[in-house]
C-alpha positions as CSV (number, residue, x, y, z in Angstrom):
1,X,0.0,0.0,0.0
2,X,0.7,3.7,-0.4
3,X,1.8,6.0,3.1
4,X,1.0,9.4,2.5
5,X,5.2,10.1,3.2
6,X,5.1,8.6,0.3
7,X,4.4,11.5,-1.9
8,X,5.7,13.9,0.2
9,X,9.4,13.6,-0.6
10,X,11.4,13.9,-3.3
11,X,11.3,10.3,-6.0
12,X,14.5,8.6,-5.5
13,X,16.4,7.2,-8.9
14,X,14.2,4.5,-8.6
15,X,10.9,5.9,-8.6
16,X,8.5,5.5,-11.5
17,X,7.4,8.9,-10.7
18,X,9.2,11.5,-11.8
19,X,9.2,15.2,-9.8
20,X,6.0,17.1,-10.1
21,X,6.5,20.1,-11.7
22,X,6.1,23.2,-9.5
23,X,6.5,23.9,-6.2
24,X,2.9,22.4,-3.9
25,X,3.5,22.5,0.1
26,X,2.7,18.5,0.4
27,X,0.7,19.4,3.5
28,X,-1.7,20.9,1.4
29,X,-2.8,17.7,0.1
30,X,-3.5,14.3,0.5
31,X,-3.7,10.7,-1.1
32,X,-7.4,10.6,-2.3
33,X,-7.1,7.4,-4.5
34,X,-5.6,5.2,-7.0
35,X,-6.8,4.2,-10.4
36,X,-7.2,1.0,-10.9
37,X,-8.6,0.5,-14.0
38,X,-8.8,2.8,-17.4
39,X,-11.2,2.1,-20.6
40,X,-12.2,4.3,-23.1
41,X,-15.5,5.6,-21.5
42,X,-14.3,5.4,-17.5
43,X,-11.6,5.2,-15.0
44,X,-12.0,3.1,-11.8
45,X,-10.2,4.9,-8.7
46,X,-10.1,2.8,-5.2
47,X,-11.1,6.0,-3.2
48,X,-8.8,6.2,-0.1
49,X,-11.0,9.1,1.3
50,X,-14.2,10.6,1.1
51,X,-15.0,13.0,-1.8
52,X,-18.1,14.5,-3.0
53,X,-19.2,15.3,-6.1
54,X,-17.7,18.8,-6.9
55,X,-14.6,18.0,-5.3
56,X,-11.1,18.8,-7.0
57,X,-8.7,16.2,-7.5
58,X,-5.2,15.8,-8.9
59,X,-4.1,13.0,-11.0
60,X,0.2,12.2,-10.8
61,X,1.1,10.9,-13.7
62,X,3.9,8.7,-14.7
63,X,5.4,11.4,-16.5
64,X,5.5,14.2,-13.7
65,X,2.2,16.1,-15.2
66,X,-0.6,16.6,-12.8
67,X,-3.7,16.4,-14.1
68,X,-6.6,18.7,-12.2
69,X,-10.0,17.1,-12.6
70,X,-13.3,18.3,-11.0
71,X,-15.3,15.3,-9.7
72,X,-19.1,16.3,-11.4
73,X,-19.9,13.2,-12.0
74,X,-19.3,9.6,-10.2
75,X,-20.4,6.4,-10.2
76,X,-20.7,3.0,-8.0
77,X,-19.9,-0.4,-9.4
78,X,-23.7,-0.8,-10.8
79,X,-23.7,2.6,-12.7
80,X,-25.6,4.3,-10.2
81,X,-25.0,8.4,-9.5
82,X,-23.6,8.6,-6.0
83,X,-23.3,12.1,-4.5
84,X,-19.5,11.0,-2.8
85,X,-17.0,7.9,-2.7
86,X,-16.6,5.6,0.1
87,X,-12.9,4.9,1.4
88,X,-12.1,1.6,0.5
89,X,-14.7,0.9,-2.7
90,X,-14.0,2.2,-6.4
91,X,-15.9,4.5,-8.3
92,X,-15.7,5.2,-11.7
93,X,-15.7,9.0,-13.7
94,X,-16.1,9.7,-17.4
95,X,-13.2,9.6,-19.3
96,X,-12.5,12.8,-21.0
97,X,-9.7,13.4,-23.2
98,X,-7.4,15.3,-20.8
99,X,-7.9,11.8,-18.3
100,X,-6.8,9.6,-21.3
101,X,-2.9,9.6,-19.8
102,X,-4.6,7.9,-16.8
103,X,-3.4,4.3,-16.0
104,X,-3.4,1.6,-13.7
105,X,-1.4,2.6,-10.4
106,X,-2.0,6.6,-11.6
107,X,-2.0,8.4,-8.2
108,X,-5.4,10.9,-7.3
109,X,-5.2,13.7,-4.3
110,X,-6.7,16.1,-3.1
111,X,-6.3,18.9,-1.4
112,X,-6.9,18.4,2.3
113,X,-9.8,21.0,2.7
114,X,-11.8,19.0,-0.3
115,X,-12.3,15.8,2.2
């Protein structure tokens, strides 16, 4: 599993993550998820907190691009609108073309007020 340390410290050699651009005060945010799953219409993320629709989230790519996403739509495992995620189950957004770098193991946080 993932320790929110994790991602407060600089990647070592290593890492398959590469340093974020910018400078973000890691206390400002915290591990909201990880994608498990990405298909052309959704993306699966096994929430870590809970968010609620409207929430912000940032996607860490592989590459070092974070990718801002606003969650205005999510979904259970049976399709079903839910108005926030449960820590511990997956829920699944649209995929839009700025998610389609998303991938398996592709980090999501948010910032700490959002929870």
């Amino acid at each position: 599993g993932y320790i929110p340390g994790f991602f407060e410290t600089p990647p070592s050699n290593d890492s398959i993550y590469q340093p974020i651009r910018g400078s973000i005060d890691p206390r400002e945010r915290q591990f909201a998820g990880l994608v498990t799953e990405s298909t052309s219409e959704l993306v699966a993320v096994r929430a870590n907190a809970t968010l609620k629709r409207g929430a912000s989230i940032e996607f860490l790519t592989f590459n070092g691009l974070v990718i801002q996403h606003q969650l205005s739509q999510i979904y259970d495992g049976s399709g079903a609108v839910i108005g926030q995620t449960v820590p511990g189950a997956v829920f699944y957004i649209p995929k839009s073309e700025i998610l389609s770098a998303l991938a398996p193991f592709t980090v999501a946080r948010a910032r700490c007020h959002e929870f």
